[in-house]
C-alpha positions as CSV (number, residue, x, y, z in Angstrom):
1,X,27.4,-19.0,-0.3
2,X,24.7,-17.0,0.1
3,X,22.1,-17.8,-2.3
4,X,18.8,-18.4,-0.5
5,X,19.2,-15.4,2.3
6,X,16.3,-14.7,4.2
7,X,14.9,-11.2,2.8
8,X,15.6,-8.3,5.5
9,X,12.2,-7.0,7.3
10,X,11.5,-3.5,5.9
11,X,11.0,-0.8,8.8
12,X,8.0,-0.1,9.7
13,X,7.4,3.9,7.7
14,X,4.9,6.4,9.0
15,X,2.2,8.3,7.5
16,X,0.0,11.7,8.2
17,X,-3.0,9.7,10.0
18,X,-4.9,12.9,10.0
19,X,-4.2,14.4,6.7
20,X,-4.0,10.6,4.8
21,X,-5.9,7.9,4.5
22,X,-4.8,4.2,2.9
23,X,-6.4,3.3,-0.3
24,X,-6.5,0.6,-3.2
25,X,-6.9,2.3,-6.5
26,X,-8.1,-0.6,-9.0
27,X,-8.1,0.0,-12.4
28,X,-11.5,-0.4,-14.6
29,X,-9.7,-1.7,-17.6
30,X,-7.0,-3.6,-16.3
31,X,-7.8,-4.5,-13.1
32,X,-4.6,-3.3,-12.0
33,X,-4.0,-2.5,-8.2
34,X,-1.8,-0.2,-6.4
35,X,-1.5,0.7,-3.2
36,X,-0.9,4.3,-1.9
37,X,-2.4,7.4,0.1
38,X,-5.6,9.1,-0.3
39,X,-5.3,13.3,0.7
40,X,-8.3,13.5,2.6
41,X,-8.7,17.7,1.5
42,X,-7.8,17.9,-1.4
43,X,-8.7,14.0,-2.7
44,X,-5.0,13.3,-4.4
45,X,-3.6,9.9,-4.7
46,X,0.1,9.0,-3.8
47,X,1.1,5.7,-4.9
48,X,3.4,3.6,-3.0
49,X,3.5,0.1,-5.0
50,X,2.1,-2.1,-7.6
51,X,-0.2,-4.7,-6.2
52,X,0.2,-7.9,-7.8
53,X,-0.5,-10.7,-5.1
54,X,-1.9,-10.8,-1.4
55,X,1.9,-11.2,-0.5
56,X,1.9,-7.3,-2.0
57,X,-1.0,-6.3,-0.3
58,X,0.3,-7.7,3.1
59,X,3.9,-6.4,3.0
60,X,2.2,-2.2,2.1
61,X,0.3,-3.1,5.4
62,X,3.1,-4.3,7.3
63,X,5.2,-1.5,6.3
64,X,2.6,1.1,7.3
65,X,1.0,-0.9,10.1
66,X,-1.8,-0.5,8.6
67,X,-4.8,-2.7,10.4
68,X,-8.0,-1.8,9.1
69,X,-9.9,-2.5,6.1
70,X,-8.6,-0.5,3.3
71,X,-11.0,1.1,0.8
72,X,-11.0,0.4,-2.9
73,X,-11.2,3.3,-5.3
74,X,-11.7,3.5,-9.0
């Protein structure tokens, strides 16, 4: 039985480094978080996924390979 399987790695997904830059967009009223890509021309935001714990945060950076400190928008 198969119950308790380990959870498969997600492959590591690229991005436009030069044309998009990783982002936190927080909420003012809720507080809610979600992590996606910032245009840098035209200052659109793609979101990718809904933020709830560091585990969140951690596996958006894994996927991307995403090392640096990301900037929080409001």
């Amino acid at each position: 039985m198969g119950f308790f399987r380990k959870k498969a790695e997600t492959p590591r997904q690229e991005y436009d480094r030069e044309r998009m830059k990783p982002v936190i967009r927080s909420s003012i009223c809720t507080g809610e978080k979600t992590a996606g890509f910032l245009e840098k021309g035209t200052g659109q935001f793609h979101d990718v996924m809904l933020i709830r714990s560091p585990e969140d945060l951690e596996a958006f950076r894994r996927r991307y390979g995403i090392r640096e400190e990301m900037e929080t928008i409001y």
